[in-house]
Residue, then its C-alpha position, 0 to 999 in steps of 0.5 A: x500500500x502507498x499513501x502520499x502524505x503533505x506536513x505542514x511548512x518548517x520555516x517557509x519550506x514546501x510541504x514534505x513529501x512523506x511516502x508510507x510504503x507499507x502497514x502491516x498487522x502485527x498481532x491484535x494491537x500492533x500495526x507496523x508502518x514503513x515510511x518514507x520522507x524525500x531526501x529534497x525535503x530532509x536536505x532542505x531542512x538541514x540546509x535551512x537549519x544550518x543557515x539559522x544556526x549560523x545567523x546567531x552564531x559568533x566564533x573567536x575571530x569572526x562577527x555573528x552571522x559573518x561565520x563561514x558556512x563551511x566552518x558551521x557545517x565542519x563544526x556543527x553539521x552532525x549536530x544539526x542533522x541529528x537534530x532535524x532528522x530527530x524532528x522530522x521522524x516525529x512529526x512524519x510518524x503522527x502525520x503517517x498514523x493519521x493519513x492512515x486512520x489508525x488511534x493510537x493507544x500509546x507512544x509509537x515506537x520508532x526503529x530502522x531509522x536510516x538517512x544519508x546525504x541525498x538519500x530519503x529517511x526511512x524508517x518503520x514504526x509499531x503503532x499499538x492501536x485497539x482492536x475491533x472488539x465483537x459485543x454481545x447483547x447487553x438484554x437479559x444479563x443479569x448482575x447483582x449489585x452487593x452491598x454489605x451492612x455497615x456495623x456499630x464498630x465501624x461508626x465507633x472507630x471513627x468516633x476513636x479517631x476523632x477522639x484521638x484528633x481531638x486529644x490534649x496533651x499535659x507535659x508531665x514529671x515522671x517516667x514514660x507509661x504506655x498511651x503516652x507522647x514521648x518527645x526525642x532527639x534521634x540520633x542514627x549509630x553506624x558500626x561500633x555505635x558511632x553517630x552518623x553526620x548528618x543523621x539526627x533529628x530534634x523534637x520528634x514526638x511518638x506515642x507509646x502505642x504497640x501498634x503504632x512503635x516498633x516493640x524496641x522502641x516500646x520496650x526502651x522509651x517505657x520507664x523512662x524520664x526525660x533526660x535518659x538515652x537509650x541505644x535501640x539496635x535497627x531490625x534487620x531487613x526481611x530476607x528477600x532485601x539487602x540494607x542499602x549502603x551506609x544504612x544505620x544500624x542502631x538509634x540513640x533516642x534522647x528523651x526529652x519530655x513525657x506528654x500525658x494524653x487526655x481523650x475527651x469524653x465521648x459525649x454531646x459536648x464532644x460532638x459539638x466540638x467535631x462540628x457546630x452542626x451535630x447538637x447531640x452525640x447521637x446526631x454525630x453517630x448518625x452522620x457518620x453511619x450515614x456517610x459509610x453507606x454512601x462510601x458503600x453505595x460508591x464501592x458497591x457501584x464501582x463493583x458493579x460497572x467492574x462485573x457488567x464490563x467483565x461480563x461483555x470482556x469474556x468473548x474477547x479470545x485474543x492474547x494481550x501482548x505483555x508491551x501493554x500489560x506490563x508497563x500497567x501491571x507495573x503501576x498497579x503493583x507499586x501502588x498496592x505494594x505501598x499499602x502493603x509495605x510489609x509482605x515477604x518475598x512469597x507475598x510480593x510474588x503472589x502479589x505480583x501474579x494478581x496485578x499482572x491479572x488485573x492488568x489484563x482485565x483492566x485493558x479488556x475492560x478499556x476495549x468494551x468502552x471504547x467499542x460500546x461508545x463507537x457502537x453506540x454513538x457515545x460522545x463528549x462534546x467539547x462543551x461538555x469537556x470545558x464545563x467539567x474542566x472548569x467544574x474541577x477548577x473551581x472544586x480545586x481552588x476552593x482547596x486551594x489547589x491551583x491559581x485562576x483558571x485559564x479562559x475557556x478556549x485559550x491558548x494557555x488551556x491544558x490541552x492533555x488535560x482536556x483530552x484525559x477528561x473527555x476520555x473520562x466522561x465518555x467512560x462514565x456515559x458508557x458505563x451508565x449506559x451499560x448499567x441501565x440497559x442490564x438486569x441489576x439485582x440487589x444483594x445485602x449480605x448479613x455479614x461484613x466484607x472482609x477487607x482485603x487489598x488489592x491493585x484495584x483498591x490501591 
């Protein structure tokens, strides 16, 4: 196949002629395209970049722009081909994707580049693009929607917390007990128990709580009064992970001020303190249950859209290459990893195992919206995008998270952004579709959830 294509101008020069000479199906995602600029053009751009170049440039002996040209292209010339070749082979593979209709789903990926004096540039580029996806009907699938009862001791350990925000802490004179706020100057040992320089931090304040401190640190701060020290040895590294270099090996902890914390009573007066709106405690109690429904209506939504997507992904047989799995499976695993900062070597594998699966399951959920959005018409104008961006932007100025927007339309408006957030709202569109055109059964088990992390949740 041979597809002639026209760029836009560089610095007054004619429109490239650019020749794609072959696109071929690699796999279900992969596209190849072999491509092809004149050698007039690429010439003409060297030959116009170096006559730039040398109009600014100022060399020992000579005024600016008075450079002789053959001393620029002795000194500079590998520079600026490179340059210009670098350039050009950007622009003539986004011109080449879309001379030939295809969507990319991510970066190309160029190689095969070749060029000399008088020869075109040619090179071949892999385009990952979304397959054609085969939907089956969306009437009489059934999918329950699972909400989970929320229990007297969820609403009760967040009333402990708020009662922990709202502690008052009392500097007092005698040995450190377990509840209180210790206040010490940390100081990281190297071999032999000698300070590291530069390793020491003043004033930092921990709570003698077994689930919160590491039980050396319990065991050595309990007792104690202000002015003792105390050597703590380092827990050594789990067995799959070595120390990195120069890491401490023991911590001198320099106790200078024991804190006795007082809770306040977990009565009307209390929720008053939360917020003016709650009159009595119980009002506080209800609100709270209140907004854990509605965290559980969310998640049990989320789950739902989760299943319908996963219903209409079964029929897709083709294997997914591992160059769009793994960079997903990557992220997923880092996230999840961070909430789960402890798991050995036997749980980071299985872990692992579980983001690679859910990276899989991820893209094939990505195929059905976007093959239900084109199937059925779905779209986001560009009002719609701007009024959500502006939504946002008002949201985050109110948190104090960015300055003014910028006016709608203008030159200065984050372009990536509002392609991300029309991406966005055409999934939301599609999957609110999908939810009202399938059978949604509610299901309300009597027992709790039990809480498990997983990719999707970090």
């Amino acid at each position: 196949m041979e597809v002639r294509l026209g760029l836009g101008e560089y610095r007054g020069l004619e429109r490239m002629k650019i020749v794609v000479k072959d696109l071929r199906e690699k796999d279900a995602f992969g596209r190849q395209l072999a491509v092809e600029v004149a050698a007039e053009e690429i010439d003409g751009q060297i030959d116009a970049a170096v006559n730039d170049l040398r109009r600014g440039l100022a060399l020992p002996g000579f005024r600016k722009g008075k450079v002789p040209r053959s001393l620029v292209e002795s000194r500079f010339g590998q520079e600026v081909r490179s340059e210009v070749v670098r350039r050009l082979v950007g622009e003539a593979v986004w011109q080449a994707v879309k001379e030939v209709d295809l969507r990319p789903i991510a970066e190309p990926e160029v190689e095969g580049i070749d060029y000399g004096d008088g020869r075109p540039l040619s090179f071949t580029a892999r385009v990952d693009v979304r397959p054609a996806v085969e939907l089956p009907e969306t009437a009489g699938v059934h999918v329950d929607k699972v909400l989970y009862p929320i229990e007297a001791g969820e609403v009760e350990e967040i009333l402990a917390n708020l009662r922990e925000s709202k502690a008052e802490l009392e500097v007092v004179d005698r040995p450190a007990a377990a509840g209180d706020v210790v206040m010490i100057d940390l100081a990281e040992l190297g071999a032999g128990q000698v300070p590291i320089l530069g390793h020491r931090r003043e004033g930092v304040r921990v709570e003698l709580d077994a689930e919160r401190l590491p039980e050396s640190w319990l065991k050595a701060l309990t007792g104690r009064r202000p002015g003792d020290s105390v050597v703590v040895e380092v827990p050594p590294p789990r067995e799959d992970e070595l120390p990195p270099a120069g890491a401490p090996r023991y911590h001198r902890l320099d106790l200078r001020q024991v804190e006795s914390k007082h809770l306040p009573a977990l009565d009307d007066a209390f929720a008053q303190q939360v917020a003016a709106e709650f009159g009595t405690l119980d009002e506080l109690r209800a609100k709270i249950r209140e907004r854990l429904e509605a965290d559980e209506e969310r998640r049990a939504d989320q789950t739902l859209e989760r299943d319908v997507l996963d219903r209409l992904a079964a029929g897709i047989r083709f294997e997914i290459p591992d160059r769009i799995v793994v960079p997903l499976a990557d992220r997923m695993f880092a996230r999840a990893l961070g909430a789960l900062p402890d798991l050995d070597a036997a749980g980071r594998e299985r872990l692992a195992v579980e983001s690679r699966r859910a990276a899989a399951a991820e893209i094939r959920r990505e195929l059905v919206i976007a093959a239900v959005a084109q199937a059925r018409g779905i779209e986001v104008s560009d009002d719609e995008a701007r009024s959500e961006l502006r939504r946002i932007q008002r949201r985050e100025r109110r948190e104090g998270q960015v300055g003014e927007p910028a006016e709608s339309g203008s030159g200065s408006e984050d372009t990536s952004r509002l392609e991300r957030l029309r991406d966005a709202l055409v999934e939301r569109k599609v999957l609110k579709y999908l939810v009202d055109t399938v059978d949604v059964q509610i299901v309300r088990p009597t027992s709790k959830r039990k809480r498990i992390v997983t990719p999707y949740d970090a």
